[in-house]
C-alpha positions in Angstrom: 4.9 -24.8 27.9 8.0 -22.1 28.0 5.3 -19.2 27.4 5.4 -20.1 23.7 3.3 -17.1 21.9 2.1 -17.9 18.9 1.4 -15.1 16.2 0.3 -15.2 12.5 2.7 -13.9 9.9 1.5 -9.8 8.6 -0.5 -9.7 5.7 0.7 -6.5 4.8 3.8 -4.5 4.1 4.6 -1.5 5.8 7.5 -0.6 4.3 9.4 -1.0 1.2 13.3 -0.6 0.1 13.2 0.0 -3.4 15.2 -1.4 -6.5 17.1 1.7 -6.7 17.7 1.6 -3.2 21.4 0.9 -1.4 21.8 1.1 2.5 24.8 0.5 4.3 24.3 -0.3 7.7 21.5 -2.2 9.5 18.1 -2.1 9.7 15.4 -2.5 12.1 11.9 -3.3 11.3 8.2 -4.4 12.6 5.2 -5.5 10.9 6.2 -6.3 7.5 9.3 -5.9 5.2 10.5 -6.1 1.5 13.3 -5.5 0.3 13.9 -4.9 -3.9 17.1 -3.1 -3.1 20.3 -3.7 -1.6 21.4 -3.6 2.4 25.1 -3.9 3.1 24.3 -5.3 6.8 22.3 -6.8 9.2 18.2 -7.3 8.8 16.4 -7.3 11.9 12.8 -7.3 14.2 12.1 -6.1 17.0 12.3 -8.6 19.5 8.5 -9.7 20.5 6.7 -8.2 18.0 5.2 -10.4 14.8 7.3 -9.2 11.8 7.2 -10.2 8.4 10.4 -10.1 6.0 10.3 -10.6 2.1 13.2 -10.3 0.1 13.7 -10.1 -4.0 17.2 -11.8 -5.1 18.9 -12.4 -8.0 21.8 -13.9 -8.8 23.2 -13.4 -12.6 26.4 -15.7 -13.2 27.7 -14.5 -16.0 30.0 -17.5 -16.9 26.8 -19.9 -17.4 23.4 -19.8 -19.0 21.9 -17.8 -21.7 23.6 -14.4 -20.1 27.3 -15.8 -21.0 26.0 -16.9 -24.1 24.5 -13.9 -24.8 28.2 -11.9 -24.1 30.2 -14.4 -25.9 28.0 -14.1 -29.4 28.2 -10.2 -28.5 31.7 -10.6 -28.5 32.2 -12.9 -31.3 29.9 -10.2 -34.0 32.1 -7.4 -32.6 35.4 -9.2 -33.4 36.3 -9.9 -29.8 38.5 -12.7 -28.2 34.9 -15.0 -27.1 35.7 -14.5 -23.3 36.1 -11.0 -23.4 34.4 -9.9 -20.1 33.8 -13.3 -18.6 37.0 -13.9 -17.3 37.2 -10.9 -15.1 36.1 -11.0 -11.6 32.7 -9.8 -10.3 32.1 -6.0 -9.3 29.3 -6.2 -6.1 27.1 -3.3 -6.6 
């Protein structure tokens, strides 16, 4: 019904953006995807083609979990208020 194709997800990745890796603007892909790296912008198939996107992400709150508590016994061995650094708002890469 309504010409529904059905297609089975790639197996393989064509292309990579790496760790290191920062693009601003948008990007267009077929076959298959991953992304390690950063894209300021859109993330896009081609329109009728089977496409396969995987993306890495990680999130790092500083305020809670072992990485605040990591900063705030840095802070308190170097003689520093304990929220030195925490406080402060975020810097996007």
């Amino acid at each position: 019904m309504f010409n529904k194709a059905t297609s089975k997800p790639q197996n393989r990745i064509d292309s990579l953006i790496g760790a290191t890796t920062r693009i601003e603007g948008n990007v267009i892909f077929s076959g298959g995807l991953r992304v390690d790296g950063m894209v300021r912008g859109n993330v896009g198939a081609i329109a009728d083609q089977p496409a396969t996107l995987v993306v890495l992400s990680v999130i790092d709150n500083l305020v809670k979990g072992a990485a605040g508590q990591a900063v705030q016994n840095m802070n308190l061995m170097f003689g520093l208020a304990e929220t030195t650094g925490l406080t402060q708002p975020p810097v996007v890469p």
